[in-house]
C-alpha positions as CSV (number, residue, x, y, z in Angstrom):
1,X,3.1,27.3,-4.2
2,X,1.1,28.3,-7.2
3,X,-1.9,26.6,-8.2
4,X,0.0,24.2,-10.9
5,X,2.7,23.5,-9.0
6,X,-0.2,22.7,-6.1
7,X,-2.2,19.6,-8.2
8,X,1.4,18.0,-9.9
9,X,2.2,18.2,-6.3
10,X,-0.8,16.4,-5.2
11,X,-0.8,14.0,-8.4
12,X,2.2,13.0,-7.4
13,X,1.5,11.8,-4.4
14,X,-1.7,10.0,-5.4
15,X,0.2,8.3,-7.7
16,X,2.5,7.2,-5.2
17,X,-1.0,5.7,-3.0
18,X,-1.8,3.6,-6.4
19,X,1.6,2.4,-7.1
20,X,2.5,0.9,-3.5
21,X,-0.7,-1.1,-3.9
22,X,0.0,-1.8,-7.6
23,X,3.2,-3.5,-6.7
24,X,1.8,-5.3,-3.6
25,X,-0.7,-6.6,-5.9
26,X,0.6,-7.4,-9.2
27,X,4.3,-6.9,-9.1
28,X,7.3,-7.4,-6.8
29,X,6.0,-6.5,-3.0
30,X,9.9,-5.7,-1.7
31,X,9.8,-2.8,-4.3
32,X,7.4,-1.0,-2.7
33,X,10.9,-0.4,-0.6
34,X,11.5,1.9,-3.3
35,X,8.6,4.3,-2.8
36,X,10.1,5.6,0.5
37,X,12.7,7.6,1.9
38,X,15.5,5.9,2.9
39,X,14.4,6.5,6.4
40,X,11.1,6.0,5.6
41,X,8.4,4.2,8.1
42,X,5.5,2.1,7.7
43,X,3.8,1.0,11.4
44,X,0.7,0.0,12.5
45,X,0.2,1.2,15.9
46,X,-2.9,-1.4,16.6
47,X,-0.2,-4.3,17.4
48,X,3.2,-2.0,17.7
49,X,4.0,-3.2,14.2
50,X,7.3,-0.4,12.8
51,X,9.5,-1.3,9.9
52,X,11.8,1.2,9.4
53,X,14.1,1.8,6.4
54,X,14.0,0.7,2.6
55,X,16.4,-2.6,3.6
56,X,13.8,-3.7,6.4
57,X,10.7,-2.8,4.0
58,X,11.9,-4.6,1.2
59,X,12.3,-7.8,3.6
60,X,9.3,-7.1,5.3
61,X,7.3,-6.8,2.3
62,X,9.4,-9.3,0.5
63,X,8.1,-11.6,3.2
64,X,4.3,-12.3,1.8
65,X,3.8,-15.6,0.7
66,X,4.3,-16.3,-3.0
67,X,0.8,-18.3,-3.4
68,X,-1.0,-15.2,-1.7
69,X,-3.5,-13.6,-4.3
70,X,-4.4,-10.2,-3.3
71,X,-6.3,-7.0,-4.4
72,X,-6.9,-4.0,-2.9
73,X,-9.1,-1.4,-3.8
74,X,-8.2,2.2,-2.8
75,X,-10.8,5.2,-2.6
76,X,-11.5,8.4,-0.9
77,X,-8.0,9.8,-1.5
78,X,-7.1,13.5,-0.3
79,X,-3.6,14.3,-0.6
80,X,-3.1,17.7,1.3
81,X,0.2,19.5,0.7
82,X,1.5,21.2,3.3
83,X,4.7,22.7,2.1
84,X,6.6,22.8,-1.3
85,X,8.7,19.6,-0.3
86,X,6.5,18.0,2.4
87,X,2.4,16.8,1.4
88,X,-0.1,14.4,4.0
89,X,-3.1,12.1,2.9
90,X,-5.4,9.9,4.1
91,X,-7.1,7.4,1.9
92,X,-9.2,4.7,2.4
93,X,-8.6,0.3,1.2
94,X,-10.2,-2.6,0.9
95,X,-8.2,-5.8,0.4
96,X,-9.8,-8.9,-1.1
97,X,-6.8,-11.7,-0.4
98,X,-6.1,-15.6,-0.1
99,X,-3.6,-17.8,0.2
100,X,-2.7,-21.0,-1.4
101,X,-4.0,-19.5,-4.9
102,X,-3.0,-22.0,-7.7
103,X,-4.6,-19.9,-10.8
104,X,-8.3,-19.5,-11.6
105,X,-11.0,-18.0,-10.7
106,X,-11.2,-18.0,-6.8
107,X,-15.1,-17.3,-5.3
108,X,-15.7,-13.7,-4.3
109,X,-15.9,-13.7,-0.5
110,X,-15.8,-10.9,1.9
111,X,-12.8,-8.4,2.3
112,X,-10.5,-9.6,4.6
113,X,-9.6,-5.7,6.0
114,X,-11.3,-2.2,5.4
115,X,-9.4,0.5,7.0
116,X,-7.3,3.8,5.9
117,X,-3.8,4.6,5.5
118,X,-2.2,8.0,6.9
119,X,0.7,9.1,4.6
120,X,3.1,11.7,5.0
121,X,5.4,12.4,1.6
122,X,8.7,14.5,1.3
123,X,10.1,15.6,-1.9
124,X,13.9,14.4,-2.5
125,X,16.8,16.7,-3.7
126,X,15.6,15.4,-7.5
127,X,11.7,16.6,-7.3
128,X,10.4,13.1,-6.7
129,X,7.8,12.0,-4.2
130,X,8.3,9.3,-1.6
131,X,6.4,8.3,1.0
132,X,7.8,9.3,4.4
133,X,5.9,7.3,6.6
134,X,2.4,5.2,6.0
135,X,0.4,4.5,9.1
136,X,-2.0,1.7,8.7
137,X,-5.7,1.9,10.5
138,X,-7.6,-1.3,10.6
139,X,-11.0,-1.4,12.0
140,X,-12.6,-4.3,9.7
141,X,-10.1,-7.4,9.6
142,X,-10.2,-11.1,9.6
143,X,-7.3,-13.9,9.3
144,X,-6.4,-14.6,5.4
145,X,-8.3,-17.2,3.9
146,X,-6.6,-20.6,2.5
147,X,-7.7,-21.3,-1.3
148,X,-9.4,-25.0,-1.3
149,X,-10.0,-24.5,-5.2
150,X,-7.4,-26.5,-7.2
151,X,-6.4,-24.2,-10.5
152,X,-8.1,-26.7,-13.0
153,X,-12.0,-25.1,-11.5
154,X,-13.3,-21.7,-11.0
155,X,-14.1,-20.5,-14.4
């Protein structure tokens, strides 16, 4: 690959990093569904978690509760591409989150995980990015707090 074709290759799949956490955040979580292969994988080997296939990820991501309030904030990101059509990365979260969120303000309190994701991306038939697999690594990570702040407080 030449150098050009290199970074769109590797801004690609940054983008692809941002825009799984983007949805999970502040859009529709079953799309994320979308940002895989139709095979594609996303485990976490800690408690055998696997969900495999864009039907199963967009139920399993589907799945979150609708008063959960989360953000996560991504950093260290290297994507490494490894062939024209395949690329790796490794980046590293933090995810603020509660549940039972009924508007407002909610008080900052500790993350509820720290950890990194392993990714590996294939390009389809069309030039696009998707993630082939995303492997979650959790070493900080606490139960999801409940919101006792009714909507009406917290400004």
């Amino acid at each position: 690959m030449d150098p050009m074709e290199r970074l769109l290759a590797e801004r690609a799949c940054e983008h692809l990093i941002l825009d799984f956490v983007h949805r999970l955040d502040l859009g529709e979580p079953s799309s994320v569904a979308g940002l895989f292969t139709e095979d594609g994988v996303w485990q976490w080997p800690h408690d055998g978690r696997r969900v495999e296939g864009r039907d199963a990820l967009r139920a399993y991501f589907g799945s979150r509760p609708a008063d959960r309030l989360s953000r996560r904030m991504m950093s260290n990101v290297l994507v490494t591409v490894t062939s024209p059509d395949t690329a790796r990365a490794v980046s590293y979260f933090t995810t603020y989150r509660v549940d039972g969120y009924e508007g407002g303000v909610v008080p900052a309190g500790p993350p509820v995980q720290i950890g990194h994701y392993e990714d590996t991306f294939r390009r389809a038939g069309d030039g696009t990015w998707l993630l082939a697999a995303r492997t979650l690594h959790l070493p900080f990570g606490g139960p999801t707090p409940r919101s006792n702040m009714p909507a009406s407080q917290g400004s």
